[in-house]
One Martini backbone bead per residue (centre of mass of N, CA, C, O) as a GRO file, in nm:
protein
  173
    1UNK     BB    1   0.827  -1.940  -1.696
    2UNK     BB    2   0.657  -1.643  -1.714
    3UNK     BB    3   0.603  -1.398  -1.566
    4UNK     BB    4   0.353  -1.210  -1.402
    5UNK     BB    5   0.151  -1.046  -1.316
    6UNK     BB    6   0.093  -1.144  -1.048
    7UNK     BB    7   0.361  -1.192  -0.976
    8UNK     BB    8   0.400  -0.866  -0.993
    9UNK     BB    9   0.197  -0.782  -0.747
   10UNK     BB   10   0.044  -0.956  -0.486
   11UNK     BB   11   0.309  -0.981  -0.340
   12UNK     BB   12   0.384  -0.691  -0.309
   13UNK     BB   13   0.151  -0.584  -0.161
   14UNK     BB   14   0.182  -0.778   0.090
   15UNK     BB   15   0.458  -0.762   0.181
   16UNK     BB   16   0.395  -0.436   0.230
   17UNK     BB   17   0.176  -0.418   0.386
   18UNK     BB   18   0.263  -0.586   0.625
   19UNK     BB   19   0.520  -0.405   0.708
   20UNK     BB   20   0.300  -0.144   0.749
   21UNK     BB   21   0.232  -0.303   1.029
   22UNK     BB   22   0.478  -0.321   1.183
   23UNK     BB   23   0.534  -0.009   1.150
   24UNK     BB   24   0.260   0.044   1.368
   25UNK     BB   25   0.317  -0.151   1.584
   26UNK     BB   26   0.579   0.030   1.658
   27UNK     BB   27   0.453   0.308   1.693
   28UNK     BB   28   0.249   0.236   1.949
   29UNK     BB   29   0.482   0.128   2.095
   30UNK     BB   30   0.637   0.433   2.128
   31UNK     BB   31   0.350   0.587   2.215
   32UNK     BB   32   0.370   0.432   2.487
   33UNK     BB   33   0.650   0.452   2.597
   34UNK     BB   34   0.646   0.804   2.549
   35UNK     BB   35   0.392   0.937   2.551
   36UNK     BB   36   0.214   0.930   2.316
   37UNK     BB   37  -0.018   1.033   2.074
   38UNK     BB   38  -0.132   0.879   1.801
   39UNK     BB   39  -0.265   1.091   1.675
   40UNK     BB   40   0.046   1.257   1.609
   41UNK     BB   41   0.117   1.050   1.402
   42UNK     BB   42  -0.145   1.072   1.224
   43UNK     BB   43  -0.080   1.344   1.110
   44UNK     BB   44   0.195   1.359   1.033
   45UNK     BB   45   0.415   1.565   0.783
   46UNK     BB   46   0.711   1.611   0.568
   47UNK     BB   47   0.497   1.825   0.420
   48UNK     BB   48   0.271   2.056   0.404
   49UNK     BB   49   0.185   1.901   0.102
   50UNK     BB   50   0.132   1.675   0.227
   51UNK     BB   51   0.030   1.386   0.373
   52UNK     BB   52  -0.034   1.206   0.614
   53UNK     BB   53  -0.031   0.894   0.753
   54UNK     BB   54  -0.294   0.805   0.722
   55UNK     BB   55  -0.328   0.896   0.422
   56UNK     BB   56  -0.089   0.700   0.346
   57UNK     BB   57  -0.257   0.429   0.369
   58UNK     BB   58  -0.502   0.484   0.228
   59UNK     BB   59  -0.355   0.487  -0.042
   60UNK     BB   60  -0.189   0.193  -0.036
   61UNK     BB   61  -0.438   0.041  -0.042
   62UNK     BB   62  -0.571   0.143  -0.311
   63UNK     BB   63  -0.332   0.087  -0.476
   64UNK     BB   64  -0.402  -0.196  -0.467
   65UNK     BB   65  -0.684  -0.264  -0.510
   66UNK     BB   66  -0.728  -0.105  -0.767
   67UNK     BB   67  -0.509  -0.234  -0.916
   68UNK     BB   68  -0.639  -0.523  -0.901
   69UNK     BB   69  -0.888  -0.483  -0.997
   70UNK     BB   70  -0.834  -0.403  -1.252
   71UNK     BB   71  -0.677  -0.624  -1.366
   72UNK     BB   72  -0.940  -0.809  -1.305
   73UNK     BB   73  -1.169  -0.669  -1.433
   74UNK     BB   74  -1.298  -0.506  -1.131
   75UNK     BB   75  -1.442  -0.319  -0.963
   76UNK     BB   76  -1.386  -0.141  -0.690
   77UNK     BB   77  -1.404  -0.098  -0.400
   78UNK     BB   78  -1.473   0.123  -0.132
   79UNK     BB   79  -1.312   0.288   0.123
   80UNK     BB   80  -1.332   0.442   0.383
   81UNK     BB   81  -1.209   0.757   0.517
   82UNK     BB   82  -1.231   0.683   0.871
   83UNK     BB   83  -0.941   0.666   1.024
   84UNK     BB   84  -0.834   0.737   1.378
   85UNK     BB   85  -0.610   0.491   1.415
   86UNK     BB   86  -0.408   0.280   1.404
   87UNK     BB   87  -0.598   0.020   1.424
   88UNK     BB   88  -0.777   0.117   1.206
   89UNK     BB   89  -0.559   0.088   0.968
   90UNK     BB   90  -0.456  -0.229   1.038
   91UNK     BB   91  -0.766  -0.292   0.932
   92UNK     BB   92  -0.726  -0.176   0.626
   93UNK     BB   93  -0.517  -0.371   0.587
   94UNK     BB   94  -0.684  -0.651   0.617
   95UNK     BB   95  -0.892  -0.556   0.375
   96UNK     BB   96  -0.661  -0.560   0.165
   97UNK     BB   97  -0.576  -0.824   0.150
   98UNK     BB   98  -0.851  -0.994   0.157
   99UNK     BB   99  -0.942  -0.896  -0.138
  100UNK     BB  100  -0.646  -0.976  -0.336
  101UNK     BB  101  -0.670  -1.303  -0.202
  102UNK     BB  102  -0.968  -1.306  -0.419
  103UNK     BB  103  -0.830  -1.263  -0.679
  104UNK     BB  104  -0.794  -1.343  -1.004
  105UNK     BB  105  -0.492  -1.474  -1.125
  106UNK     BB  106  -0.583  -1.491  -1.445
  107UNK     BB  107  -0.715  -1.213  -1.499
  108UNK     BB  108  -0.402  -1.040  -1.385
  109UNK     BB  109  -0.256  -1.194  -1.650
  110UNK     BB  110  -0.447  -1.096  -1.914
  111UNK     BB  111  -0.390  -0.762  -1.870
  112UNK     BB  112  -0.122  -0.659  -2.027
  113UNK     BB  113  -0.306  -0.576  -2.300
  114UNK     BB  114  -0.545  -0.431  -2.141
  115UNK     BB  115  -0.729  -0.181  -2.160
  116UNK     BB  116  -0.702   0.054  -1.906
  117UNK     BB  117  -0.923   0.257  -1.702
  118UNK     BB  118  -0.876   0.537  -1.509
  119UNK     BB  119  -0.824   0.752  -1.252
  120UNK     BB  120  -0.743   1.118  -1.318
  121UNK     BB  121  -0.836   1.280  -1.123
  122UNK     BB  122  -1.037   1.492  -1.318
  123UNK     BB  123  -1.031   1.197  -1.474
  124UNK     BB  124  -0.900   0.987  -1.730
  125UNK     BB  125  -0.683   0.689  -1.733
  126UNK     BB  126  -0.501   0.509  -2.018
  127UNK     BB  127  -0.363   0.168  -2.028
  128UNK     BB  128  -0.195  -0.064  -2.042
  129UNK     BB  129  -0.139  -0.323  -1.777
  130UNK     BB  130   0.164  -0.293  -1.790
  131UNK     BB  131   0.177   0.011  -1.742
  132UNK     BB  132   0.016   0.056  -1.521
  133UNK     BB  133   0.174  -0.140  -1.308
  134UNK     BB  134   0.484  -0.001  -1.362
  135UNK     BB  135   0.375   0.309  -1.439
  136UNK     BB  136   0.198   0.327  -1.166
  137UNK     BB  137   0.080   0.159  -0.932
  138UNK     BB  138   0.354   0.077  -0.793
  139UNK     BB  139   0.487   0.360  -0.739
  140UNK     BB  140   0.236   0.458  -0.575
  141UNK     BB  141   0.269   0.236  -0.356
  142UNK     BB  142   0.570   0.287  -0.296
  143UNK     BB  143   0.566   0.568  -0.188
  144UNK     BB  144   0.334   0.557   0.048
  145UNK     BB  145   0.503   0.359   0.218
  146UNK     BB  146   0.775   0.549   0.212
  147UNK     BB  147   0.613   0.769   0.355
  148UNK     BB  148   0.548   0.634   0.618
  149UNK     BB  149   0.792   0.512   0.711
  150UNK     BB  150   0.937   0.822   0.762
  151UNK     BB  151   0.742   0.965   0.928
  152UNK     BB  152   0.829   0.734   1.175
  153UNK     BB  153   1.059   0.777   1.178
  154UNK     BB  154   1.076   1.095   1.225
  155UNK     BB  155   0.958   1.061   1.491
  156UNK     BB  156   1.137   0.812   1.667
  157UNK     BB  157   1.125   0.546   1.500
  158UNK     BB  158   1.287   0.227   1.501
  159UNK     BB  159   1.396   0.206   1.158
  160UNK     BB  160   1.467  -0.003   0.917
  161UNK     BB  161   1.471  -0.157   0.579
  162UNK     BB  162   1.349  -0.413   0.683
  163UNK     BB  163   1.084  -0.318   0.755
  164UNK     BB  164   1.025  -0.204   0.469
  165UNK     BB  165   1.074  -0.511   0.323
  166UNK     BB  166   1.025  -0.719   0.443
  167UNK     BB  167   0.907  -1.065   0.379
  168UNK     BB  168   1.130  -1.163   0.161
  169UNK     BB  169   1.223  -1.365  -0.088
  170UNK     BB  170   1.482  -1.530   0.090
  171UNK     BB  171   1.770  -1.714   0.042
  172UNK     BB  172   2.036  -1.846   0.240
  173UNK     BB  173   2.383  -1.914   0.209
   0.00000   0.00000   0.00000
């Protein structure tokens, strides 16, 4: 049987999501232990011209919901920014979970070769379902996921790859 759209992006979301959320329950636990406002890591970002980890939770969350709903031929919901603590993050993760776990995997089986149009900045950009997801969705989803992490890790919260990685298919021999 052929890989498909669906199992080529909704796994990679979940998986992703989740590990998000334990990444932000670290954050949580590191800024009670150490007295910190979690706030200050709400704030915080690896480079002044980058987004703080706030923004970098509410794009990689946009880019599964959106991408997953282009890809499902429906328009994606609009989920306001207006989180403001780590706990209104992880509620922000888990309506974008429960979003993409609504959608037809059948209609983004068959996305592969229909042109999806999508916002590309003030403009609108085109392509294959196909290369939509593996050359836009998944990369710029990889991106913010990876800046979230770094920035928690950056502030002094103790995580390795497998954070990162979260819960993968893994069978061990």
């Amino acid at each position: 049987m052929p890989f498909s759209m669906s199992q080529a992006s909704l796994p990679v979301f979940e998986i992703g999501l989740n590990a998000l959320t334990a990444v932000l329950d670290k954050a949580a636990a590191y800024a009670a232990a150490k007295k910190v406002d979690p706030a200050v890591l709400l704030g915080w970002r690896l480079a002044p011209d980058m987004f703080a980890l706030a923004r970098q939770v509410q794009v990689a969350c946009d880019q599964a919901k959106n991408g997953a709903a282009r890809l499902a031929g429906v328009e994606p919901p609009k989920f306001e920014d207006t989180e403001t603590s780590l706990e209104q993050l992880k509620q922000r993760i888990a309506k974008t979970l429960a979003y993409i776990k609504g959608l037809d995997a059948k209609a983004i089986d068959a996305s592969a070769d229909r042109e999806i149009t999508f916002p590309l900045g003030p403009t609108k950009g085109q392509m294959k379902g196909g290369d939509f997801l593996n050359h836009f969705v998944l990369p710029n989803f990889y991106f913010h996921l990876t800046a979230a992490y770094a920035i928690v890790r950056h502030c002094g919260v103790e995580l390795g790859k497998r954070d990162f990685l979260g819960a993968i298919p893994i069978k061990r021999l």
